[in-house]
KOLVOKOL-565764 format. One record per residue (C-alpha): x, y, z; residue in three letters. Coordinates in steps of 0.1 Angstrom, whole numbers, m for minus. Layout:
SITE    east   north      up   residuo
SITE       X       Y       Z       ALA
...
! end
This chain:
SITE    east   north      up   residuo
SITE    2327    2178     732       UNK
SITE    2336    2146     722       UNK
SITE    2349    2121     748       UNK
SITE    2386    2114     738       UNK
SITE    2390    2159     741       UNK
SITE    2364    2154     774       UNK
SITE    2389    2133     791       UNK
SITE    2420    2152     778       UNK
SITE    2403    2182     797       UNK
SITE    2391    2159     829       UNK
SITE    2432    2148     835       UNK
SITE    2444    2183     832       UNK
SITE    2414    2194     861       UNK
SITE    2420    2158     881       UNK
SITE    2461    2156     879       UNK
SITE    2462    2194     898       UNK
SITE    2480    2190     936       UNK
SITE    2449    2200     951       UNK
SITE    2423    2171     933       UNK
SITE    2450    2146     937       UNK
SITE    2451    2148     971       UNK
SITE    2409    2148     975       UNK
SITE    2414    2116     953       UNK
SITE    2434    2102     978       UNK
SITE    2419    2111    1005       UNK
SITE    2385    2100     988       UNK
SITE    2401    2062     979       UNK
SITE    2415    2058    1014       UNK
SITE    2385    2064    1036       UNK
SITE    2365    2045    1012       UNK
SITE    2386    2019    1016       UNK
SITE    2386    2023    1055       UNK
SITE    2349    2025    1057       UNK
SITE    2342    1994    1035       UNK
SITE    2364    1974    1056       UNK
SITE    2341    1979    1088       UNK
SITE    2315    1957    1088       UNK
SITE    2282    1971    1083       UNK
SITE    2289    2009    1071       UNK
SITE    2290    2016    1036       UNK
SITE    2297    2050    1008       UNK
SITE    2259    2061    1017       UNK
SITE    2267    2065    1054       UNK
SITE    2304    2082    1049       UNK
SITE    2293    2104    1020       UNK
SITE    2259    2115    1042       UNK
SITE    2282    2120    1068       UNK
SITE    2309    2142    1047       UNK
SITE    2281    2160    1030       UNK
SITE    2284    2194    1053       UNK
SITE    2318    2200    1035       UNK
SITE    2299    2208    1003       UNK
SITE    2297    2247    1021       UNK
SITE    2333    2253    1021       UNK
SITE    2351    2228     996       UNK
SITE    2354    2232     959       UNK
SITE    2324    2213     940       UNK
SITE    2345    2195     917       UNK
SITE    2373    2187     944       UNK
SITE    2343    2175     964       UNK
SITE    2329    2148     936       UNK
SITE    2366    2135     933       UNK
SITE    2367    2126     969       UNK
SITE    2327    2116     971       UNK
SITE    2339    2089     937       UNK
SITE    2369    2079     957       UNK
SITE    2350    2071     983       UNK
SITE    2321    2050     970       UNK
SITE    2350    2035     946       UNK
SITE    2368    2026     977       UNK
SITE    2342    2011     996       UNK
SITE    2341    1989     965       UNK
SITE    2373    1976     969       UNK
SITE    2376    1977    1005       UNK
SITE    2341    1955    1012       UNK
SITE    2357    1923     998       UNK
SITE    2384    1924    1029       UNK
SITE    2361    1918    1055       UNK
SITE    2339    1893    1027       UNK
SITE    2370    1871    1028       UNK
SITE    2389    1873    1059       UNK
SITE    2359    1876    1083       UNK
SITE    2329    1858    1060       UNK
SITE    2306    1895    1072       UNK
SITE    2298    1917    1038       UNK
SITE    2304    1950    1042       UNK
SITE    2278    1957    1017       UNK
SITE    2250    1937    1001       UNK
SITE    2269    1938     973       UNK
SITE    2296    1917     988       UNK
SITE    2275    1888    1000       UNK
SITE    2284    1866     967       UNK
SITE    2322    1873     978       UNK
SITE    2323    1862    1008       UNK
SITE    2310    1833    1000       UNK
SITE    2339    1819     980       UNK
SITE    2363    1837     993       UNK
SITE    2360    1827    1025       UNK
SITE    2365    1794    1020       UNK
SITE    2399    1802    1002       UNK
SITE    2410    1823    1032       UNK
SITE    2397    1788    1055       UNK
SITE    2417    1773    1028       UNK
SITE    2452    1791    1036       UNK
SITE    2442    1806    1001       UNK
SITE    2429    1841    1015       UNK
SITE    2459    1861    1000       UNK
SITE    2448    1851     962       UNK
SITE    2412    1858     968       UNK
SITE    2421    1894     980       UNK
SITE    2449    1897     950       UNK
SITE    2419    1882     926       UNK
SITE    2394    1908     941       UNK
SITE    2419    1938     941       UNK
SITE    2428    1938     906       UNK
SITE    2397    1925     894       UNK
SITE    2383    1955     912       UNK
SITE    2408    1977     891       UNK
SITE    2403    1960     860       UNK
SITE    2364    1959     860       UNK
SITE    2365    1995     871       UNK
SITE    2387    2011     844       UNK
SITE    2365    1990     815       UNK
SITE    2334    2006     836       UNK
SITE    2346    2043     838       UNK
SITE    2359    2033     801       UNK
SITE    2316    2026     796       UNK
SITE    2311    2060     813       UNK
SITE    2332    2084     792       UNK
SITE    2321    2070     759       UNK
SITE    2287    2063     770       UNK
SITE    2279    2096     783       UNK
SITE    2276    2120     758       UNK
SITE    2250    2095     735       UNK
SITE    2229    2090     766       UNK
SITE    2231    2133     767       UNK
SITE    2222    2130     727       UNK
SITE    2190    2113     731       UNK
SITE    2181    2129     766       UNK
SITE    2182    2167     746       UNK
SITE    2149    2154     730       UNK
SITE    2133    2146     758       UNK
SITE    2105    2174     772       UNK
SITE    2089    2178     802       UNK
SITE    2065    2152     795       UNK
SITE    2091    2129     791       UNK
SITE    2111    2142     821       UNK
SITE    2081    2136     841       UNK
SITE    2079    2102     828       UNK
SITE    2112    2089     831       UNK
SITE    2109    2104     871       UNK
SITE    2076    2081     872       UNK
SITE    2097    2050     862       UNK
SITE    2125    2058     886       UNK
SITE    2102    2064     914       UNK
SITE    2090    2031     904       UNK
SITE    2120    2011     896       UNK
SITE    2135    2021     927       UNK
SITE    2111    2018     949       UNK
SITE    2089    1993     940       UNK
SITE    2113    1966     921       UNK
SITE    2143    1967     946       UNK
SITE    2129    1966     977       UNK
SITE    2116    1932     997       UNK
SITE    2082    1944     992       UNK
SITE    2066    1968     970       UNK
SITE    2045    1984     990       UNK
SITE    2067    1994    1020       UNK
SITE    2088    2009     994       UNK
SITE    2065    2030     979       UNK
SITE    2052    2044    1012       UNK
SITE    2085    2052    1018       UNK
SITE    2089    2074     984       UNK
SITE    2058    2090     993       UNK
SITE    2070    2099    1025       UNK
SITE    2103    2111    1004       UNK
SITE    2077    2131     985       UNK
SITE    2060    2151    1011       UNK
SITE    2095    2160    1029       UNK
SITE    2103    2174     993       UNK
SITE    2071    2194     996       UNK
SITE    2076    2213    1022       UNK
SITE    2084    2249    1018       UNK
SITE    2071    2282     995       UNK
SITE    2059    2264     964       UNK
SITE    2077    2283     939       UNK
SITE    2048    2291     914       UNK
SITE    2026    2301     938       UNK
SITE    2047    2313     966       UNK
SITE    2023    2298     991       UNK
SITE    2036    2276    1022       UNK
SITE    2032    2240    1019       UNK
SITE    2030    2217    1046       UNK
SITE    2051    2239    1069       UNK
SITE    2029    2245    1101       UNK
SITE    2031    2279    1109       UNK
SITE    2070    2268    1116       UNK
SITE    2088    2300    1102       UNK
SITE    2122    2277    1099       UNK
SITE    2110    2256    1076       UNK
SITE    2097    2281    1051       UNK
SITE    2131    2272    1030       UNK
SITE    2119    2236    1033       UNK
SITE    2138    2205    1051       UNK
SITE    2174    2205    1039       UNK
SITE    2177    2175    1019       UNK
SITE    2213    2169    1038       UNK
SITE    2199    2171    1071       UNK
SITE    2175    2140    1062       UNK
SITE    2205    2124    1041       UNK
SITE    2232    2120    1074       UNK
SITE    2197    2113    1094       UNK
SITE    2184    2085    1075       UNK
SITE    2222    2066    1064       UNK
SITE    2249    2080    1098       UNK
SITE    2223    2084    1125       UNK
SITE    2190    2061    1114       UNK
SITE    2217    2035    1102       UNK
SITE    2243    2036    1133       UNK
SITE    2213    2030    1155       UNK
SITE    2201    2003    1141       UNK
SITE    2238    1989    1141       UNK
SITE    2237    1997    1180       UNK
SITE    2205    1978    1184       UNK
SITE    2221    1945    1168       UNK
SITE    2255    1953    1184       UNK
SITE    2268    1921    1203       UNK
SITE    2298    1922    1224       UNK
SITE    2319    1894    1206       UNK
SITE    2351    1896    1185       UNK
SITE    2343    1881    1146       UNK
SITE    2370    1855    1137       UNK
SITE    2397    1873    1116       UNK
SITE    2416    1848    1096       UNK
SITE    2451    1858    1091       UNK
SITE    2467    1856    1059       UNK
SITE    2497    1831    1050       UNK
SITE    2516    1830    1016       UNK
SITE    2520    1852     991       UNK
SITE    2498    1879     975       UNK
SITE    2511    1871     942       UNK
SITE    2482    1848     923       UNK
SITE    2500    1816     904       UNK
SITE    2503    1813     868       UNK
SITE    2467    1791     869       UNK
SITE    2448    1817     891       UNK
SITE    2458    1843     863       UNK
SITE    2445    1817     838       UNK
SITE    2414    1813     858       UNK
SITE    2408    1843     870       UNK
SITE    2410    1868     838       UNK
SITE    2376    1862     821       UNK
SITE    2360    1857     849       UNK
SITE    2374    1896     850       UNK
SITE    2360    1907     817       UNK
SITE    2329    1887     824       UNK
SITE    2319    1903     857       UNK
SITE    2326    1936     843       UNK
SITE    2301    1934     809       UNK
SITE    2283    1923     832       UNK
SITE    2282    1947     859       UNK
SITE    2281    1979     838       UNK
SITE    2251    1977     819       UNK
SITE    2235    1963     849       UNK
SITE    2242    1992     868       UNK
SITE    2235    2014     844       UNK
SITE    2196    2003     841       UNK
SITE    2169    2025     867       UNK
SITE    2164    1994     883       UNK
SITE    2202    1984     882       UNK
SITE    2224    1981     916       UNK
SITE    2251    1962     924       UNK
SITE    2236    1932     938       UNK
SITE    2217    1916     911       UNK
SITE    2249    1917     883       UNK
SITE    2273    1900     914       UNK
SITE    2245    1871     921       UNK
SITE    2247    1872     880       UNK
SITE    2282    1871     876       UNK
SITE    2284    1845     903       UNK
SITE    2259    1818     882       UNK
SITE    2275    1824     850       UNK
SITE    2310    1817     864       UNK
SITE    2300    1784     881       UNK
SITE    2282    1775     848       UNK
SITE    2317    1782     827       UNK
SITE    2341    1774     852       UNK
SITE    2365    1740     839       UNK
SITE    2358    1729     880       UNK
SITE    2326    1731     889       UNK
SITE    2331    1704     919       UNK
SITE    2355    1736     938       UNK
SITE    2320    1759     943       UNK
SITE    2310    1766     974       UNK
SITE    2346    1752     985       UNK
SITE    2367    1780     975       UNK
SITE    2366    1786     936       UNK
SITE    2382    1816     927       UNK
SITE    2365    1824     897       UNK
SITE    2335    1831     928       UNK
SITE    2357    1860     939       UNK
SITE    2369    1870     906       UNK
SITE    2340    1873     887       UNK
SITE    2317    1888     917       UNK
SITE    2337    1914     924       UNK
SITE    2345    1925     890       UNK
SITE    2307    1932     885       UNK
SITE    2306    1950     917       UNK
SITE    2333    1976     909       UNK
SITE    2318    1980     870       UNK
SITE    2283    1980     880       UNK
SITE    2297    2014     904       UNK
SITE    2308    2032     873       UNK
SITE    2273    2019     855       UNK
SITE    2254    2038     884       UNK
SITE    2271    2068     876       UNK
SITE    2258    2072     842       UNK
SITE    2223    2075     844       UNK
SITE    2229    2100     880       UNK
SITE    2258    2123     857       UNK
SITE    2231    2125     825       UNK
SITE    2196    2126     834       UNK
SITE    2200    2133     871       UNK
SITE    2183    2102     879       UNK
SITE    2195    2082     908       UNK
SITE    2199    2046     907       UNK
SITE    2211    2034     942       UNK
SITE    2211    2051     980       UNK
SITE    2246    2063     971       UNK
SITE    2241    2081     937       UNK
SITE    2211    2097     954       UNK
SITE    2235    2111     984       UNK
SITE    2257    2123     956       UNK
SITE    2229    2136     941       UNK
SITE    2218    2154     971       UNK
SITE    2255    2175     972       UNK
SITE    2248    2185     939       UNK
SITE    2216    2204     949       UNK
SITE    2238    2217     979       UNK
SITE    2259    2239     951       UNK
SITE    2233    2244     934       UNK
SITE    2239    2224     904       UNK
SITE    2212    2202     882       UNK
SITE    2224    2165     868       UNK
SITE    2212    2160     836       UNK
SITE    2216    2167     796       UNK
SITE    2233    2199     804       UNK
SITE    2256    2190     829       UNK
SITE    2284    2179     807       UNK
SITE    2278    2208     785       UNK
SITE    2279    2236     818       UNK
SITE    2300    2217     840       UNK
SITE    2326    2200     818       UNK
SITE    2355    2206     841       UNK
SITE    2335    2194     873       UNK
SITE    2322    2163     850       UNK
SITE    2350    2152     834       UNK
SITE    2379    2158     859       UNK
SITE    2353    2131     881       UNK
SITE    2357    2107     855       UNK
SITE    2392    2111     853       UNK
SITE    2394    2109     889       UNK
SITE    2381    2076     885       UNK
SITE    2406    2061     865       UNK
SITE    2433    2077     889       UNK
SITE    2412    2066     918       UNK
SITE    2416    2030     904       UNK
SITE    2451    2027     905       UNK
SITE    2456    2043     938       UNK
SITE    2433    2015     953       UNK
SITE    2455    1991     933       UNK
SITE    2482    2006     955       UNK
SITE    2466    2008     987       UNK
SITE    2448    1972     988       UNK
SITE    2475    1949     981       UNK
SITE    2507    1959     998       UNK
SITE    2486    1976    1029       UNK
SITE    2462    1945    1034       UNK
SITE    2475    1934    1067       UNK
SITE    2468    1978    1077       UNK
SITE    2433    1974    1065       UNK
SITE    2423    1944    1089       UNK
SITE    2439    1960    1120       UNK
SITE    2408    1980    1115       UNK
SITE    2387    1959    1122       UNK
SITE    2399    1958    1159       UNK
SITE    2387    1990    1167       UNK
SITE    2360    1990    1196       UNK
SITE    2323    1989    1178       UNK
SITE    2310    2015    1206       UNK
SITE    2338    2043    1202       UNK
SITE    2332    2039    1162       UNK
SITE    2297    2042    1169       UNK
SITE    2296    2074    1191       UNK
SITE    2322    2088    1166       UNK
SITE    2299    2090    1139       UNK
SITE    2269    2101    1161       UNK
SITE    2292    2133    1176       UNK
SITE    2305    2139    1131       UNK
SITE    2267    2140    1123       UNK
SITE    2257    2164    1150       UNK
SITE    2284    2184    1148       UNK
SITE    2283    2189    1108       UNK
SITE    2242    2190    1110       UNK
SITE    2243    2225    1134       UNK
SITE    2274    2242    1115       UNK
SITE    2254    2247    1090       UNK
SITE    2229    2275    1103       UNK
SITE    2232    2270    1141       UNK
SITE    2204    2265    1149       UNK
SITE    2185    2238    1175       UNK
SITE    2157    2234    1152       UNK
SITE    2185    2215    1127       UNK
SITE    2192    2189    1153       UNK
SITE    2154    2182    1162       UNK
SITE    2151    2173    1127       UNK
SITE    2186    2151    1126       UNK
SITE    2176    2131    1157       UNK
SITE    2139    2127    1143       UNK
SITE    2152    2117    1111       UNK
SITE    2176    2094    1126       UNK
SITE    2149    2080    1148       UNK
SITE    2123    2071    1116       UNK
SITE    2151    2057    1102       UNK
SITE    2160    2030    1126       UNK
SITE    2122    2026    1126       UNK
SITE    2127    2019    1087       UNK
SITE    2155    1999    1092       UNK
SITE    2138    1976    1119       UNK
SITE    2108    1973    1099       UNK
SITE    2123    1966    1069       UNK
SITE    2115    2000    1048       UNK
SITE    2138    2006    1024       UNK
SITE    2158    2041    1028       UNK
SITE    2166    2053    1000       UNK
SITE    2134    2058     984       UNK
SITE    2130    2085    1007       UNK
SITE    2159    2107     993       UNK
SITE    2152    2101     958       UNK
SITE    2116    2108     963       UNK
SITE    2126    2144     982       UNK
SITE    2151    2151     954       UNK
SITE    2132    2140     922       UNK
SITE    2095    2148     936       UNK
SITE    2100    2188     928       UNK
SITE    2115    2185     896       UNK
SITE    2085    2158     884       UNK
SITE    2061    2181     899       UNK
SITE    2080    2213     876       UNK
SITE    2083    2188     847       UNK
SITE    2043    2182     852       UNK
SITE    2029    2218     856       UNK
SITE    2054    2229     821       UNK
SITE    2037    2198     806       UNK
SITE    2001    2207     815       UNK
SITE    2011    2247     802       UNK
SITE    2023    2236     770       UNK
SITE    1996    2212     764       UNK
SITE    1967    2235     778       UNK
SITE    1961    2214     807       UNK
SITE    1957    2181     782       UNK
SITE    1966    2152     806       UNK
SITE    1967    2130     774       UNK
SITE    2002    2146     767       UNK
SITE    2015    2123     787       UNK
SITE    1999    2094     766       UNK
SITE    2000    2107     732       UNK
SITE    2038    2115     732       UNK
SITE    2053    2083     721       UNK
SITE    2084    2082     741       UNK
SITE    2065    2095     772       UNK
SITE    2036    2069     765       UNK
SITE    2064    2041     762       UNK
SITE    2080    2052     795       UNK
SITE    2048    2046     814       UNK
SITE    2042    2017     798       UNK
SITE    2077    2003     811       UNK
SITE    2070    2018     847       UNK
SITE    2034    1998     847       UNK
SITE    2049    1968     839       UNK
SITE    2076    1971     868       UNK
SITE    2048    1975     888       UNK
SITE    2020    1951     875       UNK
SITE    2047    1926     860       UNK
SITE    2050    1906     890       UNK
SITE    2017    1899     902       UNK
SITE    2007    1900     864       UNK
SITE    2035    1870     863       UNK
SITE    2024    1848     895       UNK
SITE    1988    1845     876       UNK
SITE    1994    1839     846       UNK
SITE    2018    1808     857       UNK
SITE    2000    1775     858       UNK
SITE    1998    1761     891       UNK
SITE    2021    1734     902       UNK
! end
């Protein structure tokens, strides 16, 4: 299916009553939960992930999109009215637009964000359509080898590249890998790791350590560092509407941050933080008034938050085709997936094209509904940030406990939420990185089944692995993310 008669088939699935109402539901929390200061898509999509027993997969992935989409948009509020990102990926726009908003400028920055956001984002889910299907041509010749490979590199890539330090991110993959362990092996149909526990015989529900590690773990940590003091909200004065000159300025810096953004996103090592840091450098290079960064250039909102939105639609490309997870969202999203027991990868657009592309139209529908509900609803947005920190708090800790024992009711469900929760302020406060641990518990079965068919086919020949050329190449790339550092820092003269 080609991608023109793809999306044809995504609006006709997406434009329904029903999915236009997860869509909005989707854009508007998202947009509610990237306004609060400190919660992100990870957390509210962890937190929503019990609905995946009684909701409709593909009306599930509209609203999970809106939602991450939202957050998107909604993280640049609370960037530029109160100077606290919502998101790492929001630290380059409140750094600018900030300053605007100290300027009496605040209602342009938020105008430039908003429909940079929209603009970025439809050129990204644009990427995503057409991009798609050739990254599903070239995955079909992949084998296991090369399965097994390509999960080495994203073990690596995400654990070992994006993190402050490599090691603390690899021991937290490994730690993903042994919670994906647990359980009858398949093969064998022997226990693994379960302790004479008969509940865990069906393994540790990757859900249950999703809303542990990103609502519980991650709410914890936000009521350790909770202090009881009000942020400065800076009101807005003026107009939303941006003048003939902010246009002028701000439109490449649009198209900029957004061929920018994708591809970034798009990489196993990708993200959202590196292309806004990116977009941020080139745009102070380009900019006609250098002399107005770090006072309040609006080309440093602009072109920021334009890579922010597209690098979201970038992420969703390698997650949607090879099943590969790329940030702690994707790997949530990733995570429902399993829950309906459905596989990302090559054959996901070719099984599930109704689920796949009625989410990508989504996208594009989700985009201009947070066009809607960010520019004329502004002043609704920051009256949210008034809610008390503690109610917010115990809100989400009652949602997680509540959705964590519906599932089977039983005690043993909420032991493992709370411990969960627990390791994961422990991460949080020790500076682990967290998501790691989810991709690890997802991706470490299907490396370890990629592996064993490897091994069959080859006669238990570890050299498959080598003598393949695009397997070989693969772990080549993966040593180098992990060697090319150090490898780097010796090989540079000393100063």
């Amino acid at each position: 299916m080609d991608a023109l008669s793809g999306l044809a088939q995504g609006f006709a699935v997406a434009l329904t009553p029903i999915n236009l109402f997860w869509c909005l539901l989707g854009t508007t929390l998202g947009t509610a939960i990237g306004v609060l200061p400190g919660l992100g898509p990870a957390v509210t999509i962890a937190l929503l992930l019990p609905i995946t027993f009684k909701v409709d997969a593909t009306a599930a992935f509209i609203m999970f999109a809106g939602i991450y989409y939202g957050a998107m948009y909604g993280g640049s509020t609370t960037s530029i009215l109160v100077n606290t990102p919502g998101e790492s990926a929001t630290i380059v726009t409140a750094m600018e637009g900030n300053k605007m908003a100290r300027r009496g400028r605040g209602a342009q920055a938020l105008a430039t964000a908003a429909i940079g956001s929209f603009v970025a984002g439809t050129i990204g889910t644009l990427g995503l359509a057409f991009l798609g299907p050739v990254v599903v041509d070239l995955a079909l010749r992949f084998g296991p080898a090369e399965y097994f490979s390509l999960m080495v590199l994203a073990f690596v890539t995400v654990s070992a590249v994006l993190g402050n330090s490599a090691l603390r991110g690899l021991a937290s993959l490994f730690l993903g890998l042994f919670l994906g362990l647990v359980g009858v092996d398949n093969q064998t149909s022997q226990a693994r790791l379960t302790f004479g526990v008969m509940e865990l015989l069906d393994g540790i529900d990757v859900i249950q350590v999703a809303v542990g590690l990103f609502a519980v773990g991650e709410t914890l940590w936000l009521c350790a560092r909770y202090r009881n003091a009000k942020d400065e909200v800076l009101a807005l004065s003026g107009s939303l509407w941006m003048s003939a000159q902010d246009w002028a300025r701000s439109w490449k810096a649009w198209i900029r941050g957004a061929l920018i953004g994708f591809p970034i996103g798009a990489l196993p090592a990708g993200g959202a933080e590196v292309p806004t840091f990116l977009s941020y450098y080139a745009e102070k290079r380009l900019s006609r008034h250098p002399e107005e960064f770090g006072k309040g250039a609006i080309e440093g909102v602009a072109g920021p938050e334009a890579a922010n939105n597209a690098s979201a639609a970038g992420v969703l490309v390698p997650m949607l085709t090879l099943g590969l997870p790329t940030s702690a969202t994707a790997a949530i999203m990733l995570s429902a997936f399993q829950s309906y027991g459905i596989q990302p990868g090559p054959m996901l657009m070719q099984n599930q094209p109704a689920l796949v592309w009625g989410l990508i139209a989504s996208l594009f529908i989700g985009n201009a509904m947070l066009l809607v509900l960010n520019l004329p609803l502004v002043g609704l947005w920051v009256r949210l940030l008034r809610i008390p920190a503690p109610m917010l708090y115990a809100g989400i800790l009652v949602f997680a406990t509540i959705g964590a024992y519906n599932k089977s009711q039983s005690p043993l469900d909420i032991v493992i939420l709370y411990a969960i929760g627990v390791l994961g302020y422990a991460m949080r406060r020790y500076d682990f990185p967290t998501a790691p641990v989810i991709i690890g518990m997802i991706l470490g079965p299907f490396a370890e089944q990629a592996l064993r068919q490897a091994l069959t086919i080859s006669a238990g020949d570890w050299t498959t692995l080598v003598t393949r050329p695009i397997s070989a190449s693969i772990l080549v790339v993966a040593l180098l993310a992990v060697a090319g550092p150090s490898l780097w820092r010796l090989a540079r003269p000393p100063r």
